[in-house]
Residue frames relative to the residue before (quaternion, step in Angstrom):
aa qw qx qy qz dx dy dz
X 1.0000 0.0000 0.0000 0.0000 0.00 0.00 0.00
X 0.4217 -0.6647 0.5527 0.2735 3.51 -0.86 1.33
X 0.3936 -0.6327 0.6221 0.2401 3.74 -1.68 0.54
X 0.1663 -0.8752 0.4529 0.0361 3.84 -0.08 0.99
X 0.7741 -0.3043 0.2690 0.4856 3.52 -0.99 0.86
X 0.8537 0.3766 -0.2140 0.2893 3.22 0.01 -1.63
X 0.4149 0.6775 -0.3363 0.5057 3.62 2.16 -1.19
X 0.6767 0.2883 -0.1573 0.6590 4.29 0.08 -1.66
X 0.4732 0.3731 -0.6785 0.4201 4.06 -0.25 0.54
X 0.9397 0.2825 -0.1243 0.1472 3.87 0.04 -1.28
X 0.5144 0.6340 -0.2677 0.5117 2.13 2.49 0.22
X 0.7350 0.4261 -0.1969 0.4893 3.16 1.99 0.22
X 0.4357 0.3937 -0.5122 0.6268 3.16 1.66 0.72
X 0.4522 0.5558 -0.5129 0.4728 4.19 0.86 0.01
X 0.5830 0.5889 -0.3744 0.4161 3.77 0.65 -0.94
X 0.6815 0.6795 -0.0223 0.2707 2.84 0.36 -1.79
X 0.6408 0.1882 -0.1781 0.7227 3.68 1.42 -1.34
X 0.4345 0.6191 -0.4685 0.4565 4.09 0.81 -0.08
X 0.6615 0.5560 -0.1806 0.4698 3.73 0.84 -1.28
X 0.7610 0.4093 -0.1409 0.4832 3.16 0.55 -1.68
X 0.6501 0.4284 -0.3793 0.5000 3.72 0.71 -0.90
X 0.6995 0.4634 -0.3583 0.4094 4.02 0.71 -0.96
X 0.4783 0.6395 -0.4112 0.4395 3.70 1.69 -0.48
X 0.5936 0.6900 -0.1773 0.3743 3.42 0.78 -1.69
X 0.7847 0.4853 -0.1744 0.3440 3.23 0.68 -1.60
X 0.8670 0.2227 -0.1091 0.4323 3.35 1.22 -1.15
X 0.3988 0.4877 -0.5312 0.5664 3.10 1.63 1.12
X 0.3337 -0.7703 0.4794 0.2559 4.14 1.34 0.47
X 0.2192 0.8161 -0.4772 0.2415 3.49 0.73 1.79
X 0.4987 -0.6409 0.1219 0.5707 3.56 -0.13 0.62
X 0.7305 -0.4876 0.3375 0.3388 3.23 -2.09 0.68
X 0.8032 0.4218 -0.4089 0.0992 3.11 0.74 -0.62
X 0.3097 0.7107 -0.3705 0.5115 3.35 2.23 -0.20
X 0.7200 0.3906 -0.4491 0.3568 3.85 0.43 -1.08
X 0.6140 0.6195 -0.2421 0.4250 3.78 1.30 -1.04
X 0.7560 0.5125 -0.2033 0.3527 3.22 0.61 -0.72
X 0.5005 0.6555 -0.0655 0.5617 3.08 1.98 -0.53
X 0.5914 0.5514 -0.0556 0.5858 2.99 1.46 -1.57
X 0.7149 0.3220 -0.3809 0.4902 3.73 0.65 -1.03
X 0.5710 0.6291 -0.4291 0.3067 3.68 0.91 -1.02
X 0.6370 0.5084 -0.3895 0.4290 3.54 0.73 -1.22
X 0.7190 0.5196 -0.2682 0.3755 3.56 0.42 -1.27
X 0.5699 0.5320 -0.2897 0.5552 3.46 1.21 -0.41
X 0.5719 0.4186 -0.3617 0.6057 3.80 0.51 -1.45
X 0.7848 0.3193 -0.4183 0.3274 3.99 -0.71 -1.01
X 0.6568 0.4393 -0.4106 0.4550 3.92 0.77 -0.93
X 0.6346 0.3045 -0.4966 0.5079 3.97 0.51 -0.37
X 0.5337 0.4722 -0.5923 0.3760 4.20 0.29 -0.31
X 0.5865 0.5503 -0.4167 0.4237 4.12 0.31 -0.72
X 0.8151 0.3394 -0.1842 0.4318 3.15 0.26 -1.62
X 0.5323 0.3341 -0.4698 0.6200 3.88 1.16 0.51
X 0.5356 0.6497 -0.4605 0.2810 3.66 0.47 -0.08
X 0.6256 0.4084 -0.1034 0.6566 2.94 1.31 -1.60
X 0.6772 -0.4543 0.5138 0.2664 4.02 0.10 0.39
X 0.4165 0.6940 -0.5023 0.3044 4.43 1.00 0.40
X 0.3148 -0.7044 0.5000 0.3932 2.89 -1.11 0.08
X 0.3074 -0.8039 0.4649 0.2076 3.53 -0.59 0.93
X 0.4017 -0.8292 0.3860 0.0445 3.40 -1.51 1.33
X 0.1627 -0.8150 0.4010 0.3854 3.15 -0.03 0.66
X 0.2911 0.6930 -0.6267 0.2056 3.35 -0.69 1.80
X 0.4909 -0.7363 0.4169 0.2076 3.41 -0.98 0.38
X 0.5634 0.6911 -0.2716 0.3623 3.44 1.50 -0.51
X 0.3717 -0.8258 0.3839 0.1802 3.47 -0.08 1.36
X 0.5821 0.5961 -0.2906 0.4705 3.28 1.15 -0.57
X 0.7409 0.3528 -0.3050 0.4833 3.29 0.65 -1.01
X 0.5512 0.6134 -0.3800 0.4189 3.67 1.13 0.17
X 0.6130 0.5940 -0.2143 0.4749 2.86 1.19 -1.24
X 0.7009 0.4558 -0.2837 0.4695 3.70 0.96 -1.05
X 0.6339 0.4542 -0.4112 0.4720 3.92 1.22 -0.49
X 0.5847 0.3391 -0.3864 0.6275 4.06 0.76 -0.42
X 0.3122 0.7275 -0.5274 0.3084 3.70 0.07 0.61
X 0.7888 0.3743 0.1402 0.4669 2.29 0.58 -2.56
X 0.7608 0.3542 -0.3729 0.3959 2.96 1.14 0.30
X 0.6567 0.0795 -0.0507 0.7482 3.33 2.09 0.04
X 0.2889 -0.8653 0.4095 0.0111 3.45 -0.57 1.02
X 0.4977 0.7072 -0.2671 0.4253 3.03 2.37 -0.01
């Protein structure tokens, strides 16, 4: 399965709060800016999968329930 434009779009605004939250951290800015950054990436990469695989992506924010739609599509 080819990685499309849209697949390396969210896997590069995922980079991006990855960067910024790892930026945050070792300038010892507050936690909650470093976390929050941290959830974004983890969000941006679980909707990149679930466009990987062809999902339709929600606009929701709830990692779990993300976590439970790349489940079903890999359980690893």
């Amino acid at each position: 399965m080819t990685i499309t434009k849209y697949v390396q779009d969210w896997f590069a605004r995922a980079e991006d709060d990855l960067f910024t939250s790892r930026t945050l951290l070792d300038q010892k800015v507050s936690n909650n800016q470093v976390c929050f950054h941290g959830q974004q990436a983890a969000e941006k990469y679980l909707k990149g999968f679930l466009a990987h695989h062809e999902k339709h992506i929600r606009k929701i924010h709830d990692i779990e329930i993300l976590l439970s739609y790349c489940k079903e599509i890999d359980s690893s």
